[in-house]
C-alpha atoms as a printed R data frame, in Angstrom:
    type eleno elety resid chain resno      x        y       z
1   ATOM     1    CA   UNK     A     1 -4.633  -86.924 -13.773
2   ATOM     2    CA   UNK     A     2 -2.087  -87.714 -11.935
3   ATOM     3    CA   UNK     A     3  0.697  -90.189 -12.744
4   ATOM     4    CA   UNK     A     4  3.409  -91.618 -11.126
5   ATOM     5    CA   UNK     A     5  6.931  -93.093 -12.619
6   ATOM     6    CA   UNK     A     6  6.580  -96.344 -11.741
7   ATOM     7    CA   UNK     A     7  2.913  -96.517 -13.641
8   ATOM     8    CA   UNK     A     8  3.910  -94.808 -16.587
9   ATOM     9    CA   UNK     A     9  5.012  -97.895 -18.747
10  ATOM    10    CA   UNK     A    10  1.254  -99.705 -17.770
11  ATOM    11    CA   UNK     A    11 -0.454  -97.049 -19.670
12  ATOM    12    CA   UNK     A    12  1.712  -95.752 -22.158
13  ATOM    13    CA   UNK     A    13  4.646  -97.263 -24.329
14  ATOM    14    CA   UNK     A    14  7.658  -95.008 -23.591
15  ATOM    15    CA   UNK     A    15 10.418  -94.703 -25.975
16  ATOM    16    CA   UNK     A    16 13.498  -92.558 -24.997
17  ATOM    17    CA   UNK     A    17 14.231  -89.441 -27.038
18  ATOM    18    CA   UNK     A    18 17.750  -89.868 -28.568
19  ATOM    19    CA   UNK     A    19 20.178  -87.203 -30.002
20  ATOM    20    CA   UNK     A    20 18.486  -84.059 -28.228
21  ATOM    21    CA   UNK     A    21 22.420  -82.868 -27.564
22  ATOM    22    CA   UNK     A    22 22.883  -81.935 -30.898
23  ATOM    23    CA   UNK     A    23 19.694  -80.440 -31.484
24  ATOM    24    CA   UNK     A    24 19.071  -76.460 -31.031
25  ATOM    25    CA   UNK     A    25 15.656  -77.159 -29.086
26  ATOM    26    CA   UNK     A    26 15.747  -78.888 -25.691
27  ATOM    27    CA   UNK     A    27 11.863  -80.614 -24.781
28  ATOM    28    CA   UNK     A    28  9.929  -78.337 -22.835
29  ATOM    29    CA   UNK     A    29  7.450  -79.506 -20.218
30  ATOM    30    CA   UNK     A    30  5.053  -77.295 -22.451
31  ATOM    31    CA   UNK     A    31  5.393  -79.331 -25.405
32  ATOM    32    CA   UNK     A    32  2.338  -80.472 -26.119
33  ATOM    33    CA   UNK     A    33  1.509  -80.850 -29.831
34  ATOM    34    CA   UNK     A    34  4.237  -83.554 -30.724
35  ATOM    35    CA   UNK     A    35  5.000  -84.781 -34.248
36  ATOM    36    CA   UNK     A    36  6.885  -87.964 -35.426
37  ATOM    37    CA   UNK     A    37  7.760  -87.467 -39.056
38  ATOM    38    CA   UNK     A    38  9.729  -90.264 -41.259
39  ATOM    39    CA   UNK     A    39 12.654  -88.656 -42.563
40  ATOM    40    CA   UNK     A    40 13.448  -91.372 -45.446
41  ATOM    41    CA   UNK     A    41 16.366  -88.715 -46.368
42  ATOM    42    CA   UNK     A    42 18.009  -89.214 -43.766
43  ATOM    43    CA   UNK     A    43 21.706  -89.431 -44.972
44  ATOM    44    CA   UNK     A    44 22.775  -91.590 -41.673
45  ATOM    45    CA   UNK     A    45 19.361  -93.951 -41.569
46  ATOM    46    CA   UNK     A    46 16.965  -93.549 -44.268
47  ATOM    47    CA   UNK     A    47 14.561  -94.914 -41.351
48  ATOM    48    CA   UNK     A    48 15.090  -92.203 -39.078
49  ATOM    49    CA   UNK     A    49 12.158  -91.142 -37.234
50  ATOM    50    CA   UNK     A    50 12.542  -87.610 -35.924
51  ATOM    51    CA   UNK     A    51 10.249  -86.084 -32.979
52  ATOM    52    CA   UNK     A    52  9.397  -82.262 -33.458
53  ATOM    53    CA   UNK     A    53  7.164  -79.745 -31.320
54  ATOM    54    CA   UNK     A    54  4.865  -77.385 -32.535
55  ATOM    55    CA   UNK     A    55  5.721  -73.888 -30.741
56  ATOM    56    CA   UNK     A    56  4.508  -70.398 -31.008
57  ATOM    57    CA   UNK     A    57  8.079  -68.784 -31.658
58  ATOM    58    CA   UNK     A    58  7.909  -65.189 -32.009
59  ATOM    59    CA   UNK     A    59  3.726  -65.479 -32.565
60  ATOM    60    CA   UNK     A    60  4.414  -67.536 -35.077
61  ATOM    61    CA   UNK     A    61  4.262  -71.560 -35.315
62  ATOM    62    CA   UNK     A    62  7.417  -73.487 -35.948
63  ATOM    63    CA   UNK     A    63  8.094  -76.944 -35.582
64  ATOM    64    CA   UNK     A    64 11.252  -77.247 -33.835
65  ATOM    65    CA   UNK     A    65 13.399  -80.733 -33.802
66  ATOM    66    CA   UNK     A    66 13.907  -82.153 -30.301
67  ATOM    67    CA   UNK     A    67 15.652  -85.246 -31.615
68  ATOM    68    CA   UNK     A    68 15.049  -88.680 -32.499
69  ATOM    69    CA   UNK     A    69 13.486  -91.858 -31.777
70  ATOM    70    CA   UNK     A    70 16.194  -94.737 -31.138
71  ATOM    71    CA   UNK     A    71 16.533  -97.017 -34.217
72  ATOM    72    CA   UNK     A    72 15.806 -100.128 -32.362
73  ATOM    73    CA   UNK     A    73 12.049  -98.405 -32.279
74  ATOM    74    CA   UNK     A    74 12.245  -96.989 -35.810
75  ATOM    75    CA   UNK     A    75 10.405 -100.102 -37.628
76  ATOM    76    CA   UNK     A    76  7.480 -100.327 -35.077
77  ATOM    77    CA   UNK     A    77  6.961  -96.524 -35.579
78  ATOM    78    CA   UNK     A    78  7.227  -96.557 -39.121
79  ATOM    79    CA   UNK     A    79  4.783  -99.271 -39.023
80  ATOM    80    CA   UNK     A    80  2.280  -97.893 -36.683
81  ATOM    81    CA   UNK     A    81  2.971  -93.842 -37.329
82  ATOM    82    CA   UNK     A    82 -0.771  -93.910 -38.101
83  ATOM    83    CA   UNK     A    83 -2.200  -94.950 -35.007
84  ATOM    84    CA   UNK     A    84  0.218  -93.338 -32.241
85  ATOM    85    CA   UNK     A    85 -0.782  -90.625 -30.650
86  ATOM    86    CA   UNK     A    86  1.870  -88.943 -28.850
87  ATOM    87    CA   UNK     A    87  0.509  -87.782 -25.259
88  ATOM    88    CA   UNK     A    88  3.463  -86.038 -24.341
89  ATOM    89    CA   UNK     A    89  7.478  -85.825 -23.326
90  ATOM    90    CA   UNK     A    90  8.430  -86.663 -19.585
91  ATOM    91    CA   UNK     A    91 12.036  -86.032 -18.099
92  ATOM    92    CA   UNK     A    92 14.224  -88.453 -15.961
93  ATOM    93    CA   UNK     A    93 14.752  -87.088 -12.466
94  ATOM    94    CA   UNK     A    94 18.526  -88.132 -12.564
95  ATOM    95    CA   UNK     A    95 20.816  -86.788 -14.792
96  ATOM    96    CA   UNK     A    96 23.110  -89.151 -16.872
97  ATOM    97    CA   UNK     A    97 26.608  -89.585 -17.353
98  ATOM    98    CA   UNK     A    98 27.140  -86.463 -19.339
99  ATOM    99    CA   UNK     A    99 25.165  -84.371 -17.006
100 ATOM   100    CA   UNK     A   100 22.123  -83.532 -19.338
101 ATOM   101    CA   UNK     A   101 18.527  -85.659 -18.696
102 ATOM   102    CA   UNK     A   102 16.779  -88.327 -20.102
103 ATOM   103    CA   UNK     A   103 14.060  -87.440 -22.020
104 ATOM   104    CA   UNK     A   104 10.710  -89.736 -23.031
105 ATOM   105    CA   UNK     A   105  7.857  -89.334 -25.367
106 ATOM   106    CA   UNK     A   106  4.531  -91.154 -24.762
107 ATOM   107    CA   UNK     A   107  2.503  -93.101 -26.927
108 ATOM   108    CA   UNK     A   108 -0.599  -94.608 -27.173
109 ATOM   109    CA   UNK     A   109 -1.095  -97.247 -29.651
C-alpha cells in the first residue's frame, strides 16, 4: 500500500523518535519488528519508554536501541503498551538543524 506524508497522521498516530544521536543504531528502513519496552530504571525518567529493533546481527537476533519515545508521549504509551502495535519507522525528507533526520514510529491503537 501506498502512503503518502500528508495521510500518514489519518491512519496512524505518529510519535517522533527522540535521542537516536546518542544511540549506536540509527533506524533502518528495514526495521520491521519494533519493540517499545518500559524502562522503569531509567536513572533520568523512571518513565522512559525506549524503542528497539529486532535485527539479525551476525545470524544472530539482537535487539538494538534506536532511541526513545518523547516524554510528553511516555504516559499514553505506558498506558496503552498493550494495545499498540508498532507498524513501522518513517524518516523526514528534510534534515534538521543539526544535519541528521527526523525519525517516526507508527502506531496503531
Amino acid at each position: 500500500m501506498d502512503i503518502s506524508a500528508n495521510n500518514l497522521a489519518s491512519i496512524y498516530k505518529t510519535i517522533p523518535l527522540v535521542g537516536n544521536k546518542f544511540q549506536k543504531h540509527k533506524p533502518l528502513s528495514s526495521d520491521k519488528d519494533i519493540i517499545l519496552i518500559h524502562e522503569d530504571n531509567n536513572k533520568n525518567d523512571p518513565n522512559a519508554i525506549a524503542i528497539y529493533s529486532k535485527r539479525n546481527i551476525d545470524n544472530k537476533f539482537e535487539l538494538v536501541k534506536l532511541g526513545y519515545i518523547p516524554k510528553t508521549h511516555n504516559e499514553f504509551i505506558k498506558n496503552n503498551l498493550d494495545n499498540i502495535t508498532v507498524k513501522g519507522i518513517v524518516r523526514s525528507a528534510e534534515l534538521n538543524t543539526d544535519g541528521t533526520y527526523y525519525y517516526y514510529i507508527l502506531l496503531n491503537e
